[in-house]
N, C-alpha and C positions, 0 to 999 in steps of 0.2 A: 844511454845508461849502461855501464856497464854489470855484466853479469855479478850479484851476490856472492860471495865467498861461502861456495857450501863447505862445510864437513865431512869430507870425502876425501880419497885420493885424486889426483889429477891424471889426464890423460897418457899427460908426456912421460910419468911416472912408470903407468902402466905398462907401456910401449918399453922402456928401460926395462923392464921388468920382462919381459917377453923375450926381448932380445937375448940380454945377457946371461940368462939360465936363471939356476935359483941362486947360487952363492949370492951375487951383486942382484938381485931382486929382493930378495930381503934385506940388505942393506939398505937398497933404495925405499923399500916400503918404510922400514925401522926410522928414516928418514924423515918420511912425509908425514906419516899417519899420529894420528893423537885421537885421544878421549877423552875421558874426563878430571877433571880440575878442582884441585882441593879436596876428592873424594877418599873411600877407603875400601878397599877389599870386602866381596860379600862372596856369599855360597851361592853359588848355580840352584843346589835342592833348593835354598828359597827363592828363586827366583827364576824357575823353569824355563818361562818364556821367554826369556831374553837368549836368544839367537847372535851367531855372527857370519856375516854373507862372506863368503868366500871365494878364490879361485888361484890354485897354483899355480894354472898353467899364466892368469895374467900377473901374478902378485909375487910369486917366490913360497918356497917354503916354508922358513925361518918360522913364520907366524901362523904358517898352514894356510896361509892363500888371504886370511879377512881382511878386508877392505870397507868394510860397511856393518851397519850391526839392523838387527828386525827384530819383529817379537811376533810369536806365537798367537793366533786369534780364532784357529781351528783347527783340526788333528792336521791338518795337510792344507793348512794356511796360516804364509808367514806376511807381514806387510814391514816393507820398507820404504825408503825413500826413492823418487820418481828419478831425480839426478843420478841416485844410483848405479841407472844401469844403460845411462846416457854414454854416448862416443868418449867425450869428453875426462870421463871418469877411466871406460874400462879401456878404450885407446883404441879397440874397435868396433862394430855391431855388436848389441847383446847376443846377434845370430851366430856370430863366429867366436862365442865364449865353450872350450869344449868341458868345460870340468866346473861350472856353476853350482856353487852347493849353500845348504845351511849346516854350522854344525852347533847340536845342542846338547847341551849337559855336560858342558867343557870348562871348567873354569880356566883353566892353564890353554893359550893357545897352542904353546906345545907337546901339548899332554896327547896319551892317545884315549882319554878314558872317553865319556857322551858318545853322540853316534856324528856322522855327517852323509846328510841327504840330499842327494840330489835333487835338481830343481826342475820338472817337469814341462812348466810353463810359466811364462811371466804374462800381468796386464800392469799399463802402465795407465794410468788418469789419462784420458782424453781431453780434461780441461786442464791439464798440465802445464805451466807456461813454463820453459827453460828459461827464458828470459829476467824473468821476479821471482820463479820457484812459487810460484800460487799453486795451490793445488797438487804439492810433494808429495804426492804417494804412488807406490808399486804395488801389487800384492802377486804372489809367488806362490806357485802351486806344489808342493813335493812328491817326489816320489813314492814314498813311505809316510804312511802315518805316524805321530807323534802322542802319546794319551794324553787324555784329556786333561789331566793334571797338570799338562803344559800350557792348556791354553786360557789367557787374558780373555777377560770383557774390556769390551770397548765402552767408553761413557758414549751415553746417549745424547740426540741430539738435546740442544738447551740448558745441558749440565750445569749446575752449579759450580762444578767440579774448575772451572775453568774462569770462576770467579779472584780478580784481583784477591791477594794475602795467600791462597792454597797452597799449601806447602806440599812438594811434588818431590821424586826420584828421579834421576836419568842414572842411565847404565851404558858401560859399554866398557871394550879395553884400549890400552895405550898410553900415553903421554901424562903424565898426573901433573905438570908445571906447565905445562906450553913453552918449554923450552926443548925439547928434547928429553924429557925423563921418564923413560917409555917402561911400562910395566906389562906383561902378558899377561895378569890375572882380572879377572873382571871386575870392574869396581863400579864404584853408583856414589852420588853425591845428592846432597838436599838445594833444591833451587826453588824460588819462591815465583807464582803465577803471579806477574805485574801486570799495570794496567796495559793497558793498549797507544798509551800513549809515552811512557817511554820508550818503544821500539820507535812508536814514528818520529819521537823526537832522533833518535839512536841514527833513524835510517828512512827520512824524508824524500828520497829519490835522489839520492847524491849518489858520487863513485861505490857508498857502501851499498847502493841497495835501497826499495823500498819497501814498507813494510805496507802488508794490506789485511786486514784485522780478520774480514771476512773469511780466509780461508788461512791465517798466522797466526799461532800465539806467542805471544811475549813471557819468557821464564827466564830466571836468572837470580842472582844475590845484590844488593841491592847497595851492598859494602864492597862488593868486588870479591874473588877469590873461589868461587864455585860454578863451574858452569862445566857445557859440552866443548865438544874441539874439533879440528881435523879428525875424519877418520869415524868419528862418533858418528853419522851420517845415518838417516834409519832407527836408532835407535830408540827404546822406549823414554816417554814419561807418564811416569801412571801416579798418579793419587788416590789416597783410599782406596788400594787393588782393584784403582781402573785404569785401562788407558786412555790419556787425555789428549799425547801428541806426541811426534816422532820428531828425533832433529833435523833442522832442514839448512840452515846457515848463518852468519853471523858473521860479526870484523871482529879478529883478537880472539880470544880466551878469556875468561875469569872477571874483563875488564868491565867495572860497575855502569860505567857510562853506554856498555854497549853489551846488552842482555843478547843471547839466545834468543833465533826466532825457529820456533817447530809448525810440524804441520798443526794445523786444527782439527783432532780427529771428528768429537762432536759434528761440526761443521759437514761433514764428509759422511756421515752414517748413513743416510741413504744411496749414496754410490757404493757405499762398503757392503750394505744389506745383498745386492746384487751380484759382489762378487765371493761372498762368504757363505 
């Protein structure tokens, strides 16, 4: 089976990106990357924790490095996506990334206002599988503290929250069409938590991927037109100001037949307890 289409940049991007300086690094990024779909521009003050993962030296500057988006879940803990900070993504070891940051309270990525933190230490899920993306989570340590008024609860295990119909937020910046219609301001769109069996119908272990409920949730519009994207990777979904799941991957954009699959954070709260 071939690997799932995360929501990420790609390796070979990165590596472009490395090489060529920043001028054609953000070109390339401005390129690849996308977010979210059908959404609209919100404020960072509401929305603190919404983080975006960065790094110039692999990404360009144009956008200030982000590549991946996180959220906030303790002064000085961010959680992203596990792919994230895979080869594959950043083009080399997470070891040999020299300028790893988060930057928060930014709406404009190239704005200079919010702070950008450097990234201390990363843990990546040990039951991580690169292969299905089961188990898509990072969590990221900062250098500096963040207050508290940045930081997300996470739903607990069992949530209701994660109940088919919950009408949920994702966040992130980028591409607002899935064509190329790239916006740097942070935006969030409304996606509705589906059952668990339209992703497996979406994504039964075919070239798209399979979905596995246990550690996946299935969100998206059920009409088409709303969802995450490339780039959006990490990123939150919270309902009722919690977090319920991070984007992990998907085929397409927006497209009704084929929802968003994020991590499960519920799922996860006991491996989270220990690294929080």
């Amino acid at each position: 089976m071939r690997r799932p289409i995360t929501r990420s940049l790609t390796g070979a991007l990165a590596l472009i990106a490395a090489v060529a300086g920043p001028p054609l690094a953000a070109a390339g990024t401005a390129a690849a990357d996308g977010v979210i779909i059908g959404g609209q521009a919100v404020k960072v003050a509401d929305s603190p924790w919404v983080v975006a993962v960065a790094s110039r030296d692999r990404f360009g500057g144009m956008r200030a490095g982000q590549f991946c988006g996180g959220v906030v879940v303790a002064p000085t803990k961010v959680l992203t996506a596990a792919h994230c900070l895979d080869r594959d993504v950043l083009g080399v070891r997470l070891s040999e990334v020299r300028d790893l940051k988060v930057i928060a309270g930014r709406e404009e990525l190239g704005g200079a206002d919010g702070r950008e933190i450097a990234v201390r230490s990363a843990w990546v899920n040990p039951s991580y599988d690169p292969r299905s993306n089961s188990g898509d989570l990072a969590v990221l340590t900062l250098e500096e503290a963040l207050p508290a008024e940045s930081v997300i609860r996470t739903a607990p295990a069992n949530s209701r929250l994660t109940d088919p119909g919950t009408v949920a937020s994702v966040y992130g910046w980028g591409d607002t069409t899935g064509h190329g219609t790239y916006a740097s301001s942070l935006r969030s769109t409304e996606v509705q938590v589906l059952p668990d069996e339209a992703c497996a119908r979406a994504y039964p272990g075919n070239l798209d991927g399979a979905y596995l409920p246990a550690t996946m949730l299935c969100a998206g519009d059920p009409e088409g037109g709303h969802d995450a994207c490339q780039g959006d990777s990490g990123g939150p979904l919270v309902a009722r100001g919690r977090l319920i799941g991070l984007v992990s991957w998907g085929s397409g954009c927006g497209q009704a037949e084929n929802p968003g699959v994020y991590t499960r954070i519920p799922a996860l709260s006991e491996v989270l307890a220990e690294q929080i």
